[in-house]
C-alpha positions as CSV (number, residue, x, y, z in Angstrom):
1,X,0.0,0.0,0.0
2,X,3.6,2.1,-0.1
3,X,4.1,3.9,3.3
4,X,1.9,1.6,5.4
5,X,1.1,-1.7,5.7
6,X,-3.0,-2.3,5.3
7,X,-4.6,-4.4,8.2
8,X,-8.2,-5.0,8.7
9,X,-10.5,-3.0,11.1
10,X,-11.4,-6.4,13.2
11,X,-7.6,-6.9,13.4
12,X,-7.5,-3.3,14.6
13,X,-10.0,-3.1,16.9
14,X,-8.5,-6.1,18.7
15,X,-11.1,-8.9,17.2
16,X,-13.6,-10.7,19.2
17,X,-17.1,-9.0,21.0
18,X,-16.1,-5.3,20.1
19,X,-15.1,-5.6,16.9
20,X,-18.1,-8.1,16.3
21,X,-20.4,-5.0,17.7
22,X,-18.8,-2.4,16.1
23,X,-18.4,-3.8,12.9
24,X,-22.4,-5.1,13.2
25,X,-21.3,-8.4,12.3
26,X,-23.2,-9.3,15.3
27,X,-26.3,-7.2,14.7
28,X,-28.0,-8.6,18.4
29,X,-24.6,-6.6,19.6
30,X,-24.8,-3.4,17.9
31,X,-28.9,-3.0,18.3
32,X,-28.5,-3.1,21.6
33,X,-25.6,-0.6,22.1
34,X,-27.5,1.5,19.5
35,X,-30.9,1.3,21.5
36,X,-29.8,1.2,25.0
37,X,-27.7,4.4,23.9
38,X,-30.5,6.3,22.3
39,X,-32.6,5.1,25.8
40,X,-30.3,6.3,28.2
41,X,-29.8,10.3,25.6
42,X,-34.0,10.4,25.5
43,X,-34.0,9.7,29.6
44,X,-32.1,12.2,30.6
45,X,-31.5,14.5,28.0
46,X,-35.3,15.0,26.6
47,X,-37.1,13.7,29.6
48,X,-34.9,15.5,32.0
49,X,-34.5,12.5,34.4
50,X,-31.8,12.9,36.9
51,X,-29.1,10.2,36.6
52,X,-28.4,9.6,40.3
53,X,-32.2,9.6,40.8
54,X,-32.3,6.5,37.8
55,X,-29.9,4.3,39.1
56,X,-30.9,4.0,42.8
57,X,-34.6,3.5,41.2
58,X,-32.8,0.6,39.3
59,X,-31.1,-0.7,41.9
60,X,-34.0,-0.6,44.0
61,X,-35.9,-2.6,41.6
62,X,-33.6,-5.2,41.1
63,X,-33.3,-5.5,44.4
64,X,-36.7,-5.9,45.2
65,X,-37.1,-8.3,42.2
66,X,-34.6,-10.8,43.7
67,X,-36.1,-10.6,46.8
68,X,-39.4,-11.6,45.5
69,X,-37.9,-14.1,43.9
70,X,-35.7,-15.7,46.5
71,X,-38.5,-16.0,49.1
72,X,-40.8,-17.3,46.5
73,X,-38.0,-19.7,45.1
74,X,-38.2,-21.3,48.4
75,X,-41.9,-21.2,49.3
76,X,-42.2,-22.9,46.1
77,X,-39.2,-25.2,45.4
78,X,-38.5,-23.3,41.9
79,X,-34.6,-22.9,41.3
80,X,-33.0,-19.5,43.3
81,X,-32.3,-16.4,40.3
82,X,-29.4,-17.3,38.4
83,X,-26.8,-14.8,40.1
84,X,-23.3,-16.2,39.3
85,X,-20.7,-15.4,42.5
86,X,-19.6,-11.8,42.4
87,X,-15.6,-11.7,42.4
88,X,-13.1,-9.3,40.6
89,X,-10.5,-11.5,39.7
90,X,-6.9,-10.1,39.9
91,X,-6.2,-10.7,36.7
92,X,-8.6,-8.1,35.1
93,X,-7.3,-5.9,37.8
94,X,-3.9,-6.3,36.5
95,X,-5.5,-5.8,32.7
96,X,-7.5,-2.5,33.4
97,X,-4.1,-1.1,35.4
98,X,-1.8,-2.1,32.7
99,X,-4.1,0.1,30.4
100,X,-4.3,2.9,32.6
101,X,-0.4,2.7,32.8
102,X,-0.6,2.8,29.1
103,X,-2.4,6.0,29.0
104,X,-0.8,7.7,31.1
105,X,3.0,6.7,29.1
106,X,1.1,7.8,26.3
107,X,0.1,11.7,27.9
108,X,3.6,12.2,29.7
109,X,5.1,11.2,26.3
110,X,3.4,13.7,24.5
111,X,3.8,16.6,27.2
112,X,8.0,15.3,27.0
113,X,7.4,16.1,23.1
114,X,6.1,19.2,23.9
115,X,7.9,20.8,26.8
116,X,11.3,19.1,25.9
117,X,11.7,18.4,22.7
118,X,9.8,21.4,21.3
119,X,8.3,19.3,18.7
120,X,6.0,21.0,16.5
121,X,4.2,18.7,15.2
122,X,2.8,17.5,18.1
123,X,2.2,21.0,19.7
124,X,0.0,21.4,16.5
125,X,-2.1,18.5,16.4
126,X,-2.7,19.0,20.3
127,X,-3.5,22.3,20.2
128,X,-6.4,21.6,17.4
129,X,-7.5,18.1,19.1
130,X,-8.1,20.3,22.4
131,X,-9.9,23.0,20.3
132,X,-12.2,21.3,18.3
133,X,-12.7,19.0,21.7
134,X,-13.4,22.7,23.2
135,X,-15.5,24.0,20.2
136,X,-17.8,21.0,19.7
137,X,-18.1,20.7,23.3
138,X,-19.8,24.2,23.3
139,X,-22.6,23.6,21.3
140,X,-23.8,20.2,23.6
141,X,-23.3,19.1,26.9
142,X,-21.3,15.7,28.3
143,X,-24.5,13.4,27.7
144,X,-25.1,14.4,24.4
145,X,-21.1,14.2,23.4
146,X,-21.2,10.4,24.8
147,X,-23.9,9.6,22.9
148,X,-22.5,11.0,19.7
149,X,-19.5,9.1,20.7
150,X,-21.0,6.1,20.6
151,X,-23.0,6.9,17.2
152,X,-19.9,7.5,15.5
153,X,-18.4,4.4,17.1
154,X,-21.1,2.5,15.2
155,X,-20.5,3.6,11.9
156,X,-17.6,5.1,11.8
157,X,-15.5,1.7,12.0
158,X,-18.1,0.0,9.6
159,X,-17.8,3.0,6.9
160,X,-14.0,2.8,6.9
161,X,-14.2,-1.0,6.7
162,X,-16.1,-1.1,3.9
163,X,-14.6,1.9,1.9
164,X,-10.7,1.2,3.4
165,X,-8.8,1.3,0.0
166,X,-10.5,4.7,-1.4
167,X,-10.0,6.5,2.3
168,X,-6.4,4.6,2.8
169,X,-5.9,6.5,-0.6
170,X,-7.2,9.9,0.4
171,X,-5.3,9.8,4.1
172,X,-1.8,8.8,2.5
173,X,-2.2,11.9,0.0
174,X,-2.6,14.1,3.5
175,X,-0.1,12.8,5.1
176,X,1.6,13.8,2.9
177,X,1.0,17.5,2.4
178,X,1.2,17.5,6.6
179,X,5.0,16.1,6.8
180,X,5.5,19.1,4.5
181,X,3.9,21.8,5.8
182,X,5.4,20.9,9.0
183,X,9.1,20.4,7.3
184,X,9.0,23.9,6.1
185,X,7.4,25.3,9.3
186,X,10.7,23.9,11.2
187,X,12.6,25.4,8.3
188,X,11.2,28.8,9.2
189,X,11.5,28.4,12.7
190,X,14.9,27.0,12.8
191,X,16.0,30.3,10.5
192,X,14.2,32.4,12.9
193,X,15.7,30.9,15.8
194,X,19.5,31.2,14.4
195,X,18.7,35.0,13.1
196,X,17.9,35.7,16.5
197,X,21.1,34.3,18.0
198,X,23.7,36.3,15.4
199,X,21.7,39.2,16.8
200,X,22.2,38.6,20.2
201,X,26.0,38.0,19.0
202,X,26.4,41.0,17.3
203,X,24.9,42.9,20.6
């Protein structure tokens, strides 16, 4: 594919349940994400229903449920609910910490780039990630920005999967044009930067 080597969206979403979901190859998957989603946005967002307020009324109603239908389980000789033992095994533990280790590498890494290394590339593409994060984030609120998340999540992967070779095409092409706008902005900045030394020199 020249510069980079193609792999497939399941590959790169890590295979298995998400990229089943995301990828709708498991439409039972992806129609519940989808409608549980749009659920949750209507409940609190058009309906106004306080989030705190939901839970504990779930809670409460699951709780209540089981109850119900422990005592009659017992009255009755019918099989107790099907509630598998509750653990947290140290292995996810280790998984989800690993990940959060990860992300963290991956934030002091960029700041390093940034604060050290003066690396203008990076400044750049954080600067207009953070903006556009700030701009869009002025026009709706958290719960709306998770749910459009999660839209985008849903088709996003799917459209790129099934169109990879035209967008692969159109990405490589701006790639491109980036690595040299950003060549000649270190150009200018590097002839700034020595002008400004000779000055100080010559003073």
């Amino acid at each position: 594919m020249g510069e980079f080597d193609r792999i497939s969206v399941y590959d790169a979403l890590g295979g298995g349940t998400v990229a089943d979901t995301l990828l709708w190859r498991k439409c039972y998957g992806g129609v519940m994400m989808l409608t549980g989603s749009t659920v949750m946005w209507l409940l609190f967002e058009r309906a106004g229903y306080n989030f705190l307020a939901f839970i504990a009324n779930t809670l409460l109603l699951l709780v209540v449920i089981l109850f119900f239908w422990a005592k009659s389980a017992s009255l009755l000789n019918r099989p107790l609910p099907p509630i598998p033992d509750m653990d947290i095994s140290e292995e996810s533990v280790l998984i989800v910490a690993d990940e959060m280790r990860a992300w963290a590498n991956r934030v002091l890494s960029t700041m390093h780039e940034i604060a050290v290394d003066g690396n203008l590339r990076t400044l750049t593409l954080v600067a207009v990630g953070l903006w556009l994060v700030s701009y869009v984030g002025s026009f709706f609120n958290f719960l709306t920005l998770i749910y459009i998340g999660v839209l985008l999540s849903l088709s996003v992967p799917l459209l790129y999967d099934t169109f990879q070779a035209q967008i692969d095409e159109k990405l490589i092409v701006l790639l491109k044009n980036t690595r040299t706008v950003f060549k000649k902005a270190d150009l200018i900045l590097q002839r700034v930067s020595m002008s400004q030394k000779k000055q100080k020199k010559t003073e």
